[in-house]
Each structure stands twice: as structure tokens, then as C-alpha cells.
VMD Tcl script that draws the C-alpha trace (Angstrom):
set ca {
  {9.49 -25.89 15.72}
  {8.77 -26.11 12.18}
  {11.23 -24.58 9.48}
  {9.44 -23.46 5.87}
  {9.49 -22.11 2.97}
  {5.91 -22.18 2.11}
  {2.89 -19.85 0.98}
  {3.71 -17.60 4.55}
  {4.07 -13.39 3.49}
  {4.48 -10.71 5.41}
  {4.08 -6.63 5.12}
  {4.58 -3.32 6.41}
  {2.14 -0.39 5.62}
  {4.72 2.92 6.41}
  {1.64 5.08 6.45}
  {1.73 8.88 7.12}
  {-1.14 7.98 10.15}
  {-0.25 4.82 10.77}
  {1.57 1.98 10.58}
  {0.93 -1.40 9.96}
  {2.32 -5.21 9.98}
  {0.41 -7.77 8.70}
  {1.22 -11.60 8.33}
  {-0.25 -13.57 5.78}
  {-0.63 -17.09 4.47}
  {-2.36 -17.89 1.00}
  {-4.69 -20.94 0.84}
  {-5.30 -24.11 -1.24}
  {-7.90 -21.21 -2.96}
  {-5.39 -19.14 -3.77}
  {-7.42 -16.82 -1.15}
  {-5.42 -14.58 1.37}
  {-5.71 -15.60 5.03}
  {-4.61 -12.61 7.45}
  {-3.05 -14.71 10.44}
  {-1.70 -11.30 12.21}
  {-2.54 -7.97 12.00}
  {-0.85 -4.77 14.38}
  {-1.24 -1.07 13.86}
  {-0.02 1.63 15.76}
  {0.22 5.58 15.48}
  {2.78 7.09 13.00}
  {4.43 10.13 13.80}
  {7.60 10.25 11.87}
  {6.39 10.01 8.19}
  {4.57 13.14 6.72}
  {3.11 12.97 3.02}
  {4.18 9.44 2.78}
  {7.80 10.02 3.22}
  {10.01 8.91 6.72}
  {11.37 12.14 8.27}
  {12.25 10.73 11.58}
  {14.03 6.98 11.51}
  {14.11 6.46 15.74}
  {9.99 7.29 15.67}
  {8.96 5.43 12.97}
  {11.20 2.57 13.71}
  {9.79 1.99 17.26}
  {6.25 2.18 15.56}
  {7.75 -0.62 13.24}
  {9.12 -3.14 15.90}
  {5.90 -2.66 18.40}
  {3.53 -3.85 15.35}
  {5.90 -6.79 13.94}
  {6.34 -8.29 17.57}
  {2.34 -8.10 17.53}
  {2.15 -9.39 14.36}
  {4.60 -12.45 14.69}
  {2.76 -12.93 18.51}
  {-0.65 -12.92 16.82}
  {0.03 -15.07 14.19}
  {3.18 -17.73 15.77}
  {4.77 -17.16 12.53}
  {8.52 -15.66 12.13}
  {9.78 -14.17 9.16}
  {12.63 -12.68 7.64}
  {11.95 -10.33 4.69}
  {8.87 -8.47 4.26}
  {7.52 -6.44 0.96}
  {6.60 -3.04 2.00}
  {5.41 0.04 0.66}
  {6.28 3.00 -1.11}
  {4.26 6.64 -1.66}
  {5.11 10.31 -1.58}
  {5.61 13.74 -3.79}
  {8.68 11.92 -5.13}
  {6.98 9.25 -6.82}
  {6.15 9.71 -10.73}
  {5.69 7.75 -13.43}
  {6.68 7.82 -17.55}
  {5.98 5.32 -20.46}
  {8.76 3.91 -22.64}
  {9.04 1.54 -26.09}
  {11.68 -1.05 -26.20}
  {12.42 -4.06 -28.69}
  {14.11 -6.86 -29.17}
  {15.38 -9.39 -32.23}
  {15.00 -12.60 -31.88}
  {17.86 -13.41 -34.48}
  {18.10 -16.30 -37.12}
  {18.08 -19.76 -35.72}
  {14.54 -19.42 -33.90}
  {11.31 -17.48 -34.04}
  {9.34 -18.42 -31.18}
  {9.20 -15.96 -28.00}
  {9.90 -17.32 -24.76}
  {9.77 -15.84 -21.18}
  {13.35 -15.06 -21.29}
  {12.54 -12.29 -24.23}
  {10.27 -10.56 -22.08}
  {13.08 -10.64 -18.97}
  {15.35 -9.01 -21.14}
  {12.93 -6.44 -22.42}
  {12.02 -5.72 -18.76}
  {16.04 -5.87 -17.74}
  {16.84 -3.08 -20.42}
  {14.47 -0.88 -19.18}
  {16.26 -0.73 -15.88}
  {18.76 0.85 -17.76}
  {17.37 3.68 -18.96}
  {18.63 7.12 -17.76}
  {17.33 9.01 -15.51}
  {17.97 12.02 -12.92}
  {20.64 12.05 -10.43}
  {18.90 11.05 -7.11}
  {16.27 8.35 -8.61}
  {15.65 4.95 -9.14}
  {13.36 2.71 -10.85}
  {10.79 0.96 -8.55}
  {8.69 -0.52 -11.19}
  {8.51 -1.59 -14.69}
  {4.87 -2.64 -15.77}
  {4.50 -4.17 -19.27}
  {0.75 -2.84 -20.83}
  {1.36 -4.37 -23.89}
  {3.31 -5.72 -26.54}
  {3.83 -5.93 -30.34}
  {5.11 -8.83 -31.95}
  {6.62 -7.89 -35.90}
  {3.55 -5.92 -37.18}
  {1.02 -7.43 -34.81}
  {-0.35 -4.92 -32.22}
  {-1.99 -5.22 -28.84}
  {-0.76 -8.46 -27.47}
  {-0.96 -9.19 -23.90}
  {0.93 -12.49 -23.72}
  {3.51 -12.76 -26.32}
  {5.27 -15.98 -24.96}
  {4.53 -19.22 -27.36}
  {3.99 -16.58 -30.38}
  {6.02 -16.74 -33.80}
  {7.87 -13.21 -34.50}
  {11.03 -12.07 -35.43}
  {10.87 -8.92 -33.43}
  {9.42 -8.26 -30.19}
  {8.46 -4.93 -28.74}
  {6.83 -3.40 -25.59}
  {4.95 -0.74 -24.37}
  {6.02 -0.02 -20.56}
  {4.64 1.88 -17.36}
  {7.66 2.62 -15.47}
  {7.43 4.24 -12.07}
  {10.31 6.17 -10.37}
  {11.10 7.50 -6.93}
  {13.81 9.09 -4.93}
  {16.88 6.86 -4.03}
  {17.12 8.57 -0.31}
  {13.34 7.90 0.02}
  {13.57 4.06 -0.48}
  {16.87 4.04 1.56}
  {15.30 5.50 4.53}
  {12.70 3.29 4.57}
  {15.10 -0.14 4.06}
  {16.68 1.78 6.94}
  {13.55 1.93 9.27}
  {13.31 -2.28 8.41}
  {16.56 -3.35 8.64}
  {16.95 -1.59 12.17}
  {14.19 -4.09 13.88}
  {15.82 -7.04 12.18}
  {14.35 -7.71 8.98}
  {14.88 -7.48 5.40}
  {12.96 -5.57 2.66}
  {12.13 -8.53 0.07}
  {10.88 -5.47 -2.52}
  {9.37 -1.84 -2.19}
  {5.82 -1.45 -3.63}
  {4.21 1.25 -4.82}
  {1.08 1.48 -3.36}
  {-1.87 2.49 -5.20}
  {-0.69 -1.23 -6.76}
  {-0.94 -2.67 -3.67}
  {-4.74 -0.52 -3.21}
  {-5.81 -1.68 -6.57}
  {-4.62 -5.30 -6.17}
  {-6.95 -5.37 -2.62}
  {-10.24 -3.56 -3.83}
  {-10.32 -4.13 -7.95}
  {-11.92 -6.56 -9.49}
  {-10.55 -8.06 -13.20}
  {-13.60 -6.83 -14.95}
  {-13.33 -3.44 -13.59}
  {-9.43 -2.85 -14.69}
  {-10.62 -4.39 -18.34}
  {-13.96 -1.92 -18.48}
  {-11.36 0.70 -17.32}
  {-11.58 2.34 -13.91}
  {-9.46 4.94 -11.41}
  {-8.38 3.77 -7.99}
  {-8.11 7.17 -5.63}
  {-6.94 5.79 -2.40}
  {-7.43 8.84 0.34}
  {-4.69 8.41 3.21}
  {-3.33 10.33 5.76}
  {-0.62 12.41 3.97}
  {-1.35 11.70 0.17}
  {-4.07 10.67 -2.35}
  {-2.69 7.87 -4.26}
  {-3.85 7.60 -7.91}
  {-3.81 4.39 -10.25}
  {-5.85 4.38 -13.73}
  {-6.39 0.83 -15.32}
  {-7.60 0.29 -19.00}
  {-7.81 -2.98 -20.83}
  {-6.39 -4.73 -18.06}
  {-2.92 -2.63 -18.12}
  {-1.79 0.33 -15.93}
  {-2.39 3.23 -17.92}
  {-1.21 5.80 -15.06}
  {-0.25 6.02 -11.66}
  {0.52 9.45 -8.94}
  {0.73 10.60 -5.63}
  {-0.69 13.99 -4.85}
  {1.14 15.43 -1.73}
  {-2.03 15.94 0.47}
  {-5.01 13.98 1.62}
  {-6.93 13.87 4.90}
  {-4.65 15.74 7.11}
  {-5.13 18.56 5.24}
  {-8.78 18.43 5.80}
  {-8.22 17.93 9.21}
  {-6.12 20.81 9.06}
  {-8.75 23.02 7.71}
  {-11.05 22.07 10.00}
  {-8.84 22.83 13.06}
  {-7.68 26.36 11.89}
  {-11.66 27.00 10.16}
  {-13.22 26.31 14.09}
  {-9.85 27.51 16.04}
  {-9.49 24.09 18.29}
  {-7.25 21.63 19.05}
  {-5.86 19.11 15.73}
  {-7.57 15.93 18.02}
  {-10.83 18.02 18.53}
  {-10.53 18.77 14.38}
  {-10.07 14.96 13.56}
  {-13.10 13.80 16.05}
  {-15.27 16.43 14.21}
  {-14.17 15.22 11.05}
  {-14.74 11.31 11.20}
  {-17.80 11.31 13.70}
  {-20.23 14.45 12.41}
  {-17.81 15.56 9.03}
  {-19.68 15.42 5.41}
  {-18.24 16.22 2.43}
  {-21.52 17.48 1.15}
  {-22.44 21.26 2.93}
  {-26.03 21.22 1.16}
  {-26.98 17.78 2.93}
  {-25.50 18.59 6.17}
  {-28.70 19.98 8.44}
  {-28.99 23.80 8.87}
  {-30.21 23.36 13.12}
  {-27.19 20.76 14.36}
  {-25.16 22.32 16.17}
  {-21.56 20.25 18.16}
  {-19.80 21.87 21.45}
  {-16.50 21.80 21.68}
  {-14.78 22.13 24.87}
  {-12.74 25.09 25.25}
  {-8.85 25.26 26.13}
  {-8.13 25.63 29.84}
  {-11.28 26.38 31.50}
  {-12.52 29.53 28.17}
  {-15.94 29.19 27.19}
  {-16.95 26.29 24.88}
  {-17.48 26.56 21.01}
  {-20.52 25.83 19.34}
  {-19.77 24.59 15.79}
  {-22.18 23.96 13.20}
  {-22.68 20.87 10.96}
  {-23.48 22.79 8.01}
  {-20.48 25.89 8.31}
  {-17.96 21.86 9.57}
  {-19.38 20.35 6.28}
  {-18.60 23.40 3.77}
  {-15.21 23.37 5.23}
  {-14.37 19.78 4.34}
  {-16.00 20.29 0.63}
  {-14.17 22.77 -0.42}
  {-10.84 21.09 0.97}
  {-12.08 17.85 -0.77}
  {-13.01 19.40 -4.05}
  {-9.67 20.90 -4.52}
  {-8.10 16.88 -3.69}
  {-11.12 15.62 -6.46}
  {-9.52 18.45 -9.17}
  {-6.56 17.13 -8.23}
  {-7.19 13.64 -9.16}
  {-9.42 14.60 -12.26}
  {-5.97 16.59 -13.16}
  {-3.84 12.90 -12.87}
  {-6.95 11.13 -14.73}
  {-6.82 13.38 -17.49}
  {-2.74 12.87 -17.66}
  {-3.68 9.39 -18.49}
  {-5.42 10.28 -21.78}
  {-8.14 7.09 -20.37}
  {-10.64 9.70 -19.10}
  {-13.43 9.05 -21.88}
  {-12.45 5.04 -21.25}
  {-13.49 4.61 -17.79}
  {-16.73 2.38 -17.55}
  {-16.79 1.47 -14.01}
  {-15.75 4.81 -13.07}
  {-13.85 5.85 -9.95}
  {-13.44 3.09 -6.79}
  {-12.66 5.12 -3.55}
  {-10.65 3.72 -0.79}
  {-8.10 4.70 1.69}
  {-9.37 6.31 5.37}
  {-10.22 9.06 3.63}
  {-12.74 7.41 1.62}
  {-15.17 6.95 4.70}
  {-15.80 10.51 4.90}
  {-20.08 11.04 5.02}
  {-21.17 11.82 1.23}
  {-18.22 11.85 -0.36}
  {-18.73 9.51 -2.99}
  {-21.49 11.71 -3.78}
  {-19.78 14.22 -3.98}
  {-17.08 12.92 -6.44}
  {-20.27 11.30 -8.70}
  {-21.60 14.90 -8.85}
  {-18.66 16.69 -9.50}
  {-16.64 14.29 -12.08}
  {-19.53 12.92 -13.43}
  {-18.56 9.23 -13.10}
  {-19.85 6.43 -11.48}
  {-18.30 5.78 -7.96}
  {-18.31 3.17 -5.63}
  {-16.19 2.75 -1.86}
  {-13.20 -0.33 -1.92}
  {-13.01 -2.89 0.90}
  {-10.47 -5.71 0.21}
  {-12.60 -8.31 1.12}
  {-12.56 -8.85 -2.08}
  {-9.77 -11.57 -2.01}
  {-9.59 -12.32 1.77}
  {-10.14 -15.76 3.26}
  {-11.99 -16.76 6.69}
  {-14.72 -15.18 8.45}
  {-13.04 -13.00 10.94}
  {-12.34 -10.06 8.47}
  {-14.43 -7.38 10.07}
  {-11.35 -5.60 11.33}
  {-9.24 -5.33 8.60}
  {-12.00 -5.71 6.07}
  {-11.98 -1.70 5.99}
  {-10.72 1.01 3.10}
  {-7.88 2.23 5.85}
  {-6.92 -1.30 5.65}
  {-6.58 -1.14 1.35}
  {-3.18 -0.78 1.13}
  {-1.56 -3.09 3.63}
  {-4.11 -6.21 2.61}
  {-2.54 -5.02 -0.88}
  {0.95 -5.39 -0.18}
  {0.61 -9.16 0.49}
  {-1.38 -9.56 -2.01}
  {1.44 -8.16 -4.73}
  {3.98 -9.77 -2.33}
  {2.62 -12.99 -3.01}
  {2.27 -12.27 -6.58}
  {6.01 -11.16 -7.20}
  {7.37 -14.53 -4.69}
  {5.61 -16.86 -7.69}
  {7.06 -15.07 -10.30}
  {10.74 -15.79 -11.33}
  {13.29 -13.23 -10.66}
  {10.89 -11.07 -8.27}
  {11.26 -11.06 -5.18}
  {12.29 -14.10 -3.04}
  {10.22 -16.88 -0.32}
  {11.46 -15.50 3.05}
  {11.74 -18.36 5.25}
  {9.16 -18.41 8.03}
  {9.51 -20.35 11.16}
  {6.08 -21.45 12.50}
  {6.46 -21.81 16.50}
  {4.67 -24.10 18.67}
  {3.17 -23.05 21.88}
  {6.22 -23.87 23.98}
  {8.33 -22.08 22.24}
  {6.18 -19.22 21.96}
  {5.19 -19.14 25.64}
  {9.47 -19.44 26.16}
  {10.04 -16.75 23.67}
  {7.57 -14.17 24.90}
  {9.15 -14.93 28.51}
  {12.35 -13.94 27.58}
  {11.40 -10.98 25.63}
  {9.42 -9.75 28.90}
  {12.19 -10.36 30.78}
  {14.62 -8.41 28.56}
  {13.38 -5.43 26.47}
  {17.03 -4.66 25.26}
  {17.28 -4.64 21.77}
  {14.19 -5.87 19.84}
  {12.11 -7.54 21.92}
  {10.13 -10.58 20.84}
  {12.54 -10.97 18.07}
  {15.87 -10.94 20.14}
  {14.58 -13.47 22.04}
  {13.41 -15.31 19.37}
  {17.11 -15.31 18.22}
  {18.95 -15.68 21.45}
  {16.16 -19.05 21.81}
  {17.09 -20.39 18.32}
  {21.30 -20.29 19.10}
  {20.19 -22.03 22.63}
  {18.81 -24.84 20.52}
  {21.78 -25.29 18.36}
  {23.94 -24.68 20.83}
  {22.08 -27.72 22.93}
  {22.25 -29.98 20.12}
  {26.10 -29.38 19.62}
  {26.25 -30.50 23.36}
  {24.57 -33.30 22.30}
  {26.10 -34.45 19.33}
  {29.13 -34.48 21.08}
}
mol new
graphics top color blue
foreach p $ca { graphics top sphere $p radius 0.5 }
foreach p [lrange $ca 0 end-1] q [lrange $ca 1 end] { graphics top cylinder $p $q radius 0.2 }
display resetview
């Protein structure tokens, strides 16, 4: 059994659909290697938030025990992320003086600039999740992106600061903490999104990230290589889902099978003679639904999410700036036509994200998916904020041989009280020490 603190990270996705662990180790490329991925079906989070702690803890534990089987890797602290109505975002100015005995700016100037911002008041109930430097001014000089080495006497910064509920966070550092593990830093995630399906040149040109989930549409603007603006709007594919099931009158798993497997987002394309039976409830007659009347349904439910997002653009004050347009990811983003129907009715060049773009290995054809954006994200931005000092912090990861492994997953067959794999696992490790006391004395 190997103890290390090495290039091992690990996530959790707290999706409002579903949930998912993944385990990841970054190569001598500085590429992302998935070594473990579980999902499983969320039911107690609805528009991004936790509502029910037992449900979406048991959700949690069955995907990390996959995870950490998958992979033979056990960790400790995990980043994870964070979404929901609560979430907004506001800019802020601060400075600092460098004083009299020196005039160069150092790292530690820039700590302090991000430290003081922590401090800044805000309403009862909230916290600061993130402060994001766009850029900084150093005595008269403007537009600076890395200060550090520079000669000034003053320092100032433009921020991006994004704030949430406190309850929110706690519940989900709540949901972790009950299977055993520790929440190395939330993450708000259209970051994570952006950090899995943007490319450099795209957040320079300026471009929108709209990742479509479950519960909400998560929206991230990037301009000169800074975060100009970042939302959450409280709906996203549910809703459409939703629609669909009170539109046709059937059942919410007969809405959502219509919707991924015949849905378009584009009624004029849809063809006027298809027509899709639907079973009816408890022996009444079957429904006959059509793919044009299904595909109207979904475009006017989508349209409304598009305004929505056009709305959050526009807050930016980066909507004439965006050269490479809008990048569409999340679940909802594999909807049939729907990046046509955001080119025609925003007017801007579109394109669908997949985070291969920063995966290692050849076996990424299941998690090389938009559904899969956000959690290839968070260990992406968790491996980003473990090599940067004073964020976050190396969990240490035990990598497990096969014996151990096959006498770990024994035990946790044996005995499903308490968490599983990972009671075992500790039960197995205070055997060992406890058989090397024995020994030593």
C-alpha cells in the first residue's frame, strides 16, 4: 500500500439529475487522466440546491465507493460544486501602497488585494465563494494581467466576485462530510464548464459558456481572457420536460424519453407526417403525439431559457465583444437543433462543448459528453487551485494494491453498516497499525 501526496484529485458533481464522482490523476502532459468515474440518479437537489441531505447523501456514498473501486485510489478531500438561484455575482476596485523602501510587486501584493476583498460586506445569510482578478492597474498604467515583477508604487485591481447562500454551501459540506470526506473547496460551476470545454483563444476572442443542466442554465461570459460575468438561471431541462409532460398529458418518464430520443428544438424542421404512440395509463387507449406539435413545445420552452441567457449576456456589457460566440454544453445542450436554434435567434455563432478538450487516454467515449462538462471541470479547477499557494490543499491519496483491494471490498460486502467500501477501508488500515504495534513489540 502506497501512501501519496501526488498529482491524484478527486470531485463530486451535486447535480439536480444526477450525481457524480470522479477520480482523477494529471499526467507528465499536464493532461487529465479520468481513473474513476460513477453516476447515479439525484433526487434530493432541485434547481441546483440540496433539499433532502439522507437522499442525496446515499447518491453520494454509492458513486465514491464506485469511484475509489474503479480507480484503487483513496482520498480524503474532494473539490465539489456549487450552482443555484442563490448564486450572483458583483465587480469591485481595490488598491494597495506599496510604501517607501521598495517598488517592485510581488505575489504577496496580489494575496492581500485578494484577502481584502473577502472582507467586504455583504447581506446577512451570504458568503463569498470566489474572488476572480480580470485585471489590474499598476500607478497610471491600465490593463495589466500579471502585475508581479512590475515597478509601481500603487497597485490596484479590478475583481469578479461571486456570492452564494451560507446554508446552501453548508448543506452541501453536510452531504460530504456524512460519507467520510472533506470538501477541499466549493466551485462554482459554469468555472468548472468553461475550464472543461473552452479553449484559451476562445476566452481571449471573447465567448459565453451556457451550460444546460437538469435544474439550471449556468452562464459564464469571458473577454480578454478574464471573467467578465457569471449566473445561474433557476430552470433548465426539467422544465422542458415538464412542458412536455403536461403539453401531451403522460407520465414525467414518458415526457423525458420523448424529449431526448424524437425532441427538437426547432418546430419548422421537425416533419409534419411522424407521428410517436405513447402507451396509455392502466390499460386507456394510447396517445398519438406528433413530432411537429412535441417540437413546438420544446421551442418555445427553450426560447424563453435563450432570452434568458441573452438577458445575463447583456448584464455583462461584452455582448458586441463576443467573437467566437456562444459554446453550448450541459445535457441540455444535446437537444436535436438547438444550436440552430440559438444561432438563429441571438445571432451568434454557436458551437456544442465536449471536454475532451483537456482529457488524457483513449477510453474517453463515456465521459467525453456535454452532461459530463461540469464534473471533468471540477478536477480540472481542483487541480488548478492544489498548485496554487493558499488554495486549496493536496488531499492525501492512498493507492491500493490488489490485495488490499480484493480484502477491502470483502469486508465491505460483508458489512454494509456505515459506509461501505470506505469503513472497511478504515477498519483495514487500524488492522495494519494495529499488527505492526504487535510487532514492534
Amino acid at each position: 500500500m502506497m501512501r501519496q501526496k501526488n498529482n491524484y484529485v478527486a470531485a463530486i458533481d451535486i447535480g439536480t439529475t444526477k450525481i457524480v464522482s470522479l477520480i482523477g490523476k494529471v499526467n507528465e502532459n499536464n493532461r487529465l487522466e479520468v481513473l474513476g468515474m460513477s453516476k447515479s440518479i439525484s433526487k434530493g437537489v432541485k434547481r441546483g440546491v440540496v433539499l433532502n441531505i439522507e437522499e442525496t447523501v446515499s447518491a453520494i456514498r454509492q458513486t465514491i465507493e464506485e469511484a475509489q473501486k474503479q480507480s484503487g485510489v483513496e482520498f480524503t478531500d474532494v473539490f465539489v460544486g456549487i450552482a443555484g438561484q442563490h448564486i450572483k455575482s458583483i465587480k469591485n476596485r481595490g488598491y494597495i501602497n506599496l510604501g517607501k523602501d521598495r517598488d517592485e510587486i510581488f505575489q504577496k501584493d496580489i494575496d492581500a488585494l485578494i484577502v481584502d476583498m473577502y472582507k467586504i460586506p455583504i447581506d446577512l445569510g451570504e458568503e463569498i465563494i470566489h474572488v476572480l482578478p480580470q485585471n489590474f492597474i499598476v500607478d497610471s498604467e491600465t490593463g495589466v494581467k500579471n502585475p508581479v515583477g512590475m515597478s509601481g508604487r500603487r497597485l490596484e485591481a479590478n475583481f469578479h466576485i461571486v456570492i452564494g447562500q451560507i446554508a446552501s454551501a453548508k448543506n452541501i459540506e453536510k452531504c460530504v462530510n456524512r460519507v467520510g470526506l472533506r470538501v477541499n473547496q466549493l466551485i462554482l460551476e459554469p468555472l468548472a464548464s468553461s475550464a472543461a470545454v473552452l479553449t484559451d483563444d476562445e476566452k481571449e476572442a471573447g465567448v459565453a459558456l451556457v451550460d444546460i443542466g437538469g435544474g439550471t442554465t449556468d452562464v459564464a461570459v469571458f473577454y480578454d481572457d478574464s471573467i467578465r460575468h457569471t449566473a445561474v438561471i433557476p430552470f433548465g431541462g426539467n422544465v422542458v420536460t415538464k412542458d412536455i409532460k403536461e403539453g401531451c398529458k403522460i407520465l414525467h418518464r414518458q415526457a423525458e424519453a420523448l424529449k431526448t430520443q424524437f425532441g427538437s428544438a426547432l418546430g419548422d424542421l421537425a416533419p409534419d407526417d411522424k407521428v410517436v404512440t405513447i402507451p396509455g395509463i392502466n390499460g386507456r387507449d394510447p396517445k398519438e403525439i406528433s413530432f411537429k406539435n412535441l417540437a413546438y413545445i420544446i421551442q418555445l420552452r427553450m426560447e424563453e431559457i435563450i432570452d434568458a441567457v441573452m438577458f445575463e449576456i447583456e448584464n455583462s456589457g461584452c455582448l458586441d465583444k463576443l467573437s467566437a460566440g456562444i459554446v453550448l454544453t450541459g445535457g441540455g445542450a444535446l437537444l436535436r437543433h438547438l444550436s440552430q436554434l440559438v444561432r438563429f435567434h441571438t445571432g451568434l455563432d454557436v458551437r456544442i462543448g465536449y471536454p475532451i478538450e483537456y482529457l488524457a487516454g483513449e477510453n474517453n467515449e463515456e465521459i467525453n459528453k456535454p452532461q459530463f462538462a461540469t464534473s471533468v471541470g471540477l478536477l480540472l479547477k481542483g487541480w488548478e487551485l492544489m498548485n496554487k499557494t493558499g488554495e486549496g490543499k493536496m488531499s492525501e491519496t492512498i493507492v491500493i494494491g490488489e490485495d488490499e483491494e480484493e480484502a477491502i471490498l470483502a469486508e465491505a460486502d460483508e458489512n454494509r453498516i456505515g459506509s461501505g467500501i470506505i469503513a472497511a477501508f478504515k477498519r483495514r488500515i487500524t488492522d495494519i497499525f494495529e499488527e505492526k504495534g504487535a510487532d514492534m513489540e
